[in-house]
N, C-alpha and C positions, 0 to 999 in steps of 0.2 A: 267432273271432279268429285270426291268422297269426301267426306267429312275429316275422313283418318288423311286425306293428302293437304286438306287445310289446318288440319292439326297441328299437321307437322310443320307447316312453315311459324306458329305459332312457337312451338314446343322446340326447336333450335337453338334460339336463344339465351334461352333460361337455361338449357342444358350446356351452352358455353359459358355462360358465369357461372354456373357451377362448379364445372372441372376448375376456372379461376380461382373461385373462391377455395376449392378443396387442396388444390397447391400453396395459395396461401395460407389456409388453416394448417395445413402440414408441418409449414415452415415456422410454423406456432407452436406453442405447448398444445400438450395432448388436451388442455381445456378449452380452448377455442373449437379444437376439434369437434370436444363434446356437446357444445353450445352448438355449433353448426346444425348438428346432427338432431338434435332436442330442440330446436327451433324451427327446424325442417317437420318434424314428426308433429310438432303442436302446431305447425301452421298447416300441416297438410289434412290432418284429423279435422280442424275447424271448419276450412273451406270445402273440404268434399261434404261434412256436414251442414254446411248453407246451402252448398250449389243441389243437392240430393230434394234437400227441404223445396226449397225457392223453385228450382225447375220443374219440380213435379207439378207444380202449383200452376206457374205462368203455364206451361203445357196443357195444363189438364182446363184451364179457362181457355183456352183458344188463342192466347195474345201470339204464343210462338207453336208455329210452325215447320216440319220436317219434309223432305225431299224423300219417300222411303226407297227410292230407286238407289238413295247416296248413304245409307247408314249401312251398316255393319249386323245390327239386327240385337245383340243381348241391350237387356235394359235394366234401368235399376229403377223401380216402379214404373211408369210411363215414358220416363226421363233416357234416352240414348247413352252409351257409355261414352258416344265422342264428345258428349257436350261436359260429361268432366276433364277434358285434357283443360283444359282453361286453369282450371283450379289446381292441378298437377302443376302447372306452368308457373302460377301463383307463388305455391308451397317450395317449389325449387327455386324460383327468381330472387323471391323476396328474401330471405333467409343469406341465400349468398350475396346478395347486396352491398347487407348491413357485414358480411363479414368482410369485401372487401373498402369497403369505406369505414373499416376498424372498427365497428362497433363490438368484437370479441378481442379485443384486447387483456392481457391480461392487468390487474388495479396493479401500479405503483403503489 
């Protein structure tokens, strides 16, 4: 198995509360919509900016180790590009969460 075929069972998920959450923000004013989408971008910028930092690190000391028979091959410093699907998953998950447990409501 590849790293992209366990990604994926990962990354399904998150991409189904998305679509969730995007039908509901829909069914919102256009400012939920926006909050979605602005909360998705500043969560996805932070977490690719940890996982980039943090894994190059634990990688490069030896704590974590790769399969190279099961990667893909581009890298973002030493760091595989499979190991940010996590952080994608993150950036998508978390975001549509909070929109379908209301937290983009619009203020009374």
């Amino acid at each position: 198995m590849t790293y992209w075929a366990l990604n994926a069972l990962f990354l399904v998920p998150p991409v189904a509360i998305a679509v969730a959450a995007a039908i509901v923000a829909r069914r919102r004013s256009g400012r939920a919509r926006r909050v979605l989408l602005a909360a998705a971008a500043l969560t996805l910028a932070a977490v690719l900016l940890l996982t980039a930092v943090f894994d190059n690190v634990i990688i490069g000391l030896g704590i974590v180790a790769y399969d190279p028979a099961a990667l893909s091959g581009p890298t973002i410093g030493i760091a595989p590009v499979e190991d940010f699907a996590y952080a994608v998953a993150v950036a998508i998950g978390l975001p549509s969460l909070w929109v379908l447990i209301g937290g983009a409501r619009e203020p009374r």
